[in-house]
C-alpha positions in Angstrom: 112.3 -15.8 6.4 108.8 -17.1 5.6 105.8 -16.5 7.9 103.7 -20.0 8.1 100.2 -18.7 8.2 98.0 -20.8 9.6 95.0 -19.1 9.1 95.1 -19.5 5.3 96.2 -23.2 5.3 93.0 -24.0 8.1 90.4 -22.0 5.7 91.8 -24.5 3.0 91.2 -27.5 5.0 87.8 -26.0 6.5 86.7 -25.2 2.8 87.4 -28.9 2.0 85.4 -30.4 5.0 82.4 -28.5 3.8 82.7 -30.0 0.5 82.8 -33.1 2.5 80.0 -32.3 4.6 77.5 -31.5 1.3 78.6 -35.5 -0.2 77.8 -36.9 3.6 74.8 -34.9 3.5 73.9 -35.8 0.1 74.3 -39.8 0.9 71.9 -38.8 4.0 74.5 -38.7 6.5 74.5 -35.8 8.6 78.1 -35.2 10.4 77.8 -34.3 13.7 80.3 -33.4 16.4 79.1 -33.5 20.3 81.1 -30.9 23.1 80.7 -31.8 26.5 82.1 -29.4 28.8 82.2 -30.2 32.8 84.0 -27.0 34.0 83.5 -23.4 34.3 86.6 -22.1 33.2 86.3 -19.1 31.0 89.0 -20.2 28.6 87.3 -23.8 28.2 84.0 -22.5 27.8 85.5 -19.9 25.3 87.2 -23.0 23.1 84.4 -24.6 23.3 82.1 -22.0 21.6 84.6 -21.7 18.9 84.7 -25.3 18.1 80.6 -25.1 17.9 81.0 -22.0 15.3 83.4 -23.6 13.3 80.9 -26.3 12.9 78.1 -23.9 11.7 80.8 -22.4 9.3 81.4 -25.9 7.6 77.4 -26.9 7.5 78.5 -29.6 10.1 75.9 -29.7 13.0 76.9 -28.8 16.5 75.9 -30.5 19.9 77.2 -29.2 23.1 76.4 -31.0 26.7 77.1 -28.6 29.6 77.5 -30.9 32.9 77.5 -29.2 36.0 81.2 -29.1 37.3 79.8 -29.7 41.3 77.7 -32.9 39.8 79.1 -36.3 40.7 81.8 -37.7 37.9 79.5 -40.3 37.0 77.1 -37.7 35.5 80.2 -36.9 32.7 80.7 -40.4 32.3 77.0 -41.4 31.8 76.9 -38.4 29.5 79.6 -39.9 27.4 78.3 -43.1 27.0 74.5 -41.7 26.0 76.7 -39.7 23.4 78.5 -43.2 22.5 75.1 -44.9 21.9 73.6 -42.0 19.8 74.2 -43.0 16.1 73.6 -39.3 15.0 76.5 -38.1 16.7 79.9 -38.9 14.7 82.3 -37.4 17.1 82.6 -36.4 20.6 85.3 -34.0 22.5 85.6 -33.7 25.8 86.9 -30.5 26.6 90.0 -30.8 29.2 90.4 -30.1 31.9 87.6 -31.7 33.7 87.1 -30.9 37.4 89.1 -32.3 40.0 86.1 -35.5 40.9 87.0 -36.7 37.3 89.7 -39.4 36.8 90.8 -37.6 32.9 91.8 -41.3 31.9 88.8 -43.2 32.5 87.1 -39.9 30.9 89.3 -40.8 27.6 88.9 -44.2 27.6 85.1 -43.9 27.8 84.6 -41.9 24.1 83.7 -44.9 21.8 87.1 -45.2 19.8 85.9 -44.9 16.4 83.9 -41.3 17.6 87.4 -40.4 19.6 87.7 -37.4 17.1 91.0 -36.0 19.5 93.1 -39.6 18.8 93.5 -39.6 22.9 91.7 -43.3 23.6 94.2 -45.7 24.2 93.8 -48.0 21.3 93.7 -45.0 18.9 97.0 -43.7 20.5 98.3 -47.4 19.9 97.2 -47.4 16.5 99.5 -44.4 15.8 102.0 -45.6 17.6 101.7 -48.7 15.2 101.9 -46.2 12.2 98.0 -47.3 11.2 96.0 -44.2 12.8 92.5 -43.9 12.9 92.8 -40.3 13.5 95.6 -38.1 13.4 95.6 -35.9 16.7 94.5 -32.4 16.0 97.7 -30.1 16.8 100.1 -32.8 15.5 98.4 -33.2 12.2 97.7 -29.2 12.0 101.3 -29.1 12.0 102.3 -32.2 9.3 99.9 -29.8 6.9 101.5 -26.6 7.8 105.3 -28.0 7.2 103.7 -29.3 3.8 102.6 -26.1 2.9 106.0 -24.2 3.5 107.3 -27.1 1.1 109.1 -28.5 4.0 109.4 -32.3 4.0 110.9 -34.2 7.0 112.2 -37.2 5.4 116.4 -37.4 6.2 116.0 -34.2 8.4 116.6 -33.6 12.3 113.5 -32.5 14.1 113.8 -31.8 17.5 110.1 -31.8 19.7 110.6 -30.0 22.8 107.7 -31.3 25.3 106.5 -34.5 26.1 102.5 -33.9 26.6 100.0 -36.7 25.4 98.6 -34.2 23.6 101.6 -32.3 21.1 104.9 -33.7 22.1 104.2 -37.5 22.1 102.0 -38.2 19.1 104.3 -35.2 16.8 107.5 -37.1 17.8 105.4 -40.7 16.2 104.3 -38.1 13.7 107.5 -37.0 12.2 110.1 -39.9 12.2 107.3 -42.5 11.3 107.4 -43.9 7.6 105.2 -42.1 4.8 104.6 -38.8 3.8 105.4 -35.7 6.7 107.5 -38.1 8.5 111.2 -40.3 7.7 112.8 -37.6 10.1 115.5 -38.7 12.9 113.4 -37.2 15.6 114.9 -36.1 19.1 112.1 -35.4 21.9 113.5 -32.8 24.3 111.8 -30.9 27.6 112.1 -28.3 30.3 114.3 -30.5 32.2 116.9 -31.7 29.2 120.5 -30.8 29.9 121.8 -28.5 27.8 118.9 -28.5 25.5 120.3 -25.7 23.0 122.9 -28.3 21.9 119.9 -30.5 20.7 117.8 -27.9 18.9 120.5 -26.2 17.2 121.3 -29.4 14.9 117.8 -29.2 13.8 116.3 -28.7 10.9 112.9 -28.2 12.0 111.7 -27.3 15.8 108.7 -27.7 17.3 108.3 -25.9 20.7 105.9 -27.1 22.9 107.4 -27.1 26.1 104.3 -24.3 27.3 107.0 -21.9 29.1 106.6 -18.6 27.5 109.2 -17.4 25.0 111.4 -20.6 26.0 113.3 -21.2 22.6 115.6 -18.3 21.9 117.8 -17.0 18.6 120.8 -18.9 20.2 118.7 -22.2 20.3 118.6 -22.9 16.6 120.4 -22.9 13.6 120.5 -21.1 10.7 117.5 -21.7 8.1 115.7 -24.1 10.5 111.8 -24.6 10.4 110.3 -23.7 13.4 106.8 -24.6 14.4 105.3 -22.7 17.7 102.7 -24.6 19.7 102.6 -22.6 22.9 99.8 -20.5 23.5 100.9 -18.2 26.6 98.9 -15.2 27.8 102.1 -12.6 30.1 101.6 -9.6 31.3 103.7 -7.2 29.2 104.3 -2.8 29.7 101.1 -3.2 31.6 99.1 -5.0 29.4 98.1 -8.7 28.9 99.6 -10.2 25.4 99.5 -13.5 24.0 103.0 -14.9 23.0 104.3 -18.2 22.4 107.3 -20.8 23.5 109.7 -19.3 21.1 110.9 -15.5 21.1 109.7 -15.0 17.8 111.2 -11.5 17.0 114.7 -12.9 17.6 113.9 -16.3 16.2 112.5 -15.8 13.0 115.6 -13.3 12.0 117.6 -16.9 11.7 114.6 -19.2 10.8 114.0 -19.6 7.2 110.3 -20.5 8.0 108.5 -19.6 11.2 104.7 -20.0 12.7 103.2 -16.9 14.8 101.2 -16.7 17.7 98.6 -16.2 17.2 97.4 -17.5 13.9 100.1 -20.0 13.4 99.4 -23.8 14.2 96.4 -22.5 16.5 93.8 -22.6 13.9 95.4 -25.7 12.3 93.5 -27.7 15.3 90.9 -26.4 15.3 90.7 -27.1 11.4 91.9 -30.8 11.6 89.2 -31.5 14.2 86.5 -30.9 11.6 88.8 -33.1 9.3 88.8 -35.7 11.9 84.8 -36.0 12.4 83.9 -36.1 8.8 86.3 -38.9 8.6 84.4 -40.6 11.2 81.1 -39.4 9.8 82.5 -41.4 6.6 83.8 -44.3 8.0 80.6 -44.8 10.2 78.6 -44.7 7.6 80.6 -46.2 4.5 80.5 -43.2 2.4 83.4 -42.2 0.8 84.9 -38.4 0.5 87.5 -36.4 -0.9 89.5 -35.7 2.1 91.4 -32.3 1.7 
């Protein structure tokens, strides 16, 4: 059993960015990626902070717009749109959720598509589903790298996603059994309400739980020597104390698995990673410079 760490294969890809940042630099482009945060949830104002110091880390500059979360929606989406029109700012996040005055869709169809450096605008969603993306979403393409890194190729296999979110389930389903290189797998997507769902994700080859229910996919759910990839990030309560596990049972699990991601420090930092991969490929294409990707 192999442990897929995450943390080494993100400092590889954050180590490449910065060399990508010094040849923007060097051309006089300057990449830049804008936060906005309309919320005052701890955890979202915690992700948000560690998206702005991996930045700084990769010489990358950092803008983050705080909107009030009792302000009127249109303040968000005038924010967006002032971010949209700034030609020093080469991608934007919006950090979800938003408050409850915010319609989330017209919030992802306002980013400016080419500066969409999550892949959630509509046309860059149907650019991936077209197999021509723009940019790769984050946690998908964190785990595309991660599999390569194990030596794990999808093409022929079974991979079996379970959840169906926008964000993970959807776009790594499109991911995997689409042609070129991390995909050609016969893909199977799979959720919390799939009868008998053990039956699909024991003929896989490689899993990838992201279903969000803590500790969901157990030993009996998959087959010997499979590859399975752990998106869930679940905080339980746990002898008294609070612990952070994620959608597999990983102490049972990666007894049978012959490669396995943790939590934490499995696909986790992979995001965050690719999104710095994501804005100086915007950064590039904005500007026509060309990089060495990592």
């Amino acid at each position: 059993m192999t442990d897929i760490d995450g943390n080494a294969v993100a400092a590889e890809i954050r180590a490449g960015v910065a060399d990508c940042v010094e040849t923007l630099q060097a051309e006089g482009v300057d990449p830049a990626l804008a936060t906005v945060l309309m919320s005052d949830d701890p955890a979202s104002e915690t992700y948000v902070s560690m998206k702005q110091n991996d930045c700084e880390e990769v010489g990358m500059r950092g803008i983050h717009v705080d909107v009030d979360d009792d302000a009127p929606a249109e303040e968000l989406y005038d924010t967006v749109e002032e971010l949209n029109a700034d030609d020093e700012v080469h991608g934007i996040l919006v950090q979800m959720p938003v408050v409850d005055q915010v319609d989330t869709r017209r919030v992802l169809r306002s980013v400016d598509p080419a500066k969409d450096v999550d892949g959630f605008h509509p046309e860059n969603v149907g650019r991936l589903v077209a197999g021509n993306p723009r940019f790769k979403p984050c946690t998908p393409h964190g785990i595309q790298r991660l599999l390569a890194s194990a030596d794990v190729d999808p093409e022929g296999k079974e991979a079996v996603v379970v959840g169906r979110s926008d964000i993970v389930g959807k776009p790594m389903a499109n991911l995997l059994f689409g042609r070129g290189e991390g995909g050609n797998a016969t893909t199977t997507v799979c959720h919390s309400r799939t009868e008998d769902l053990a039956s699909h994700t024991r003929r896989a080859d490689i899993v990838v739980a992201a279903a969000g229910i803590p500790e969901f996919i157990t030993a009996d759910m998959v087959s010997e020597g499979a590859t399975v990839i752990d998106v869930g990030i679940n905080r339980v309560e746990r002898d008294g104390e609070s612990t952070l596990v994620g959608d597999v049972a990983y102490d049972e699990v990666r007894e049978k698995a012959s490669a396995i991601t943790p939590v934490p420090g499995g696909v986790g930092p992979m995001t965050r990673a690719m999104l710095l991969y994501n804005t100086v490929t915007a950064a590039s294409e904005q500007h026509g410079v060309e990089i060495e990707l990592p």
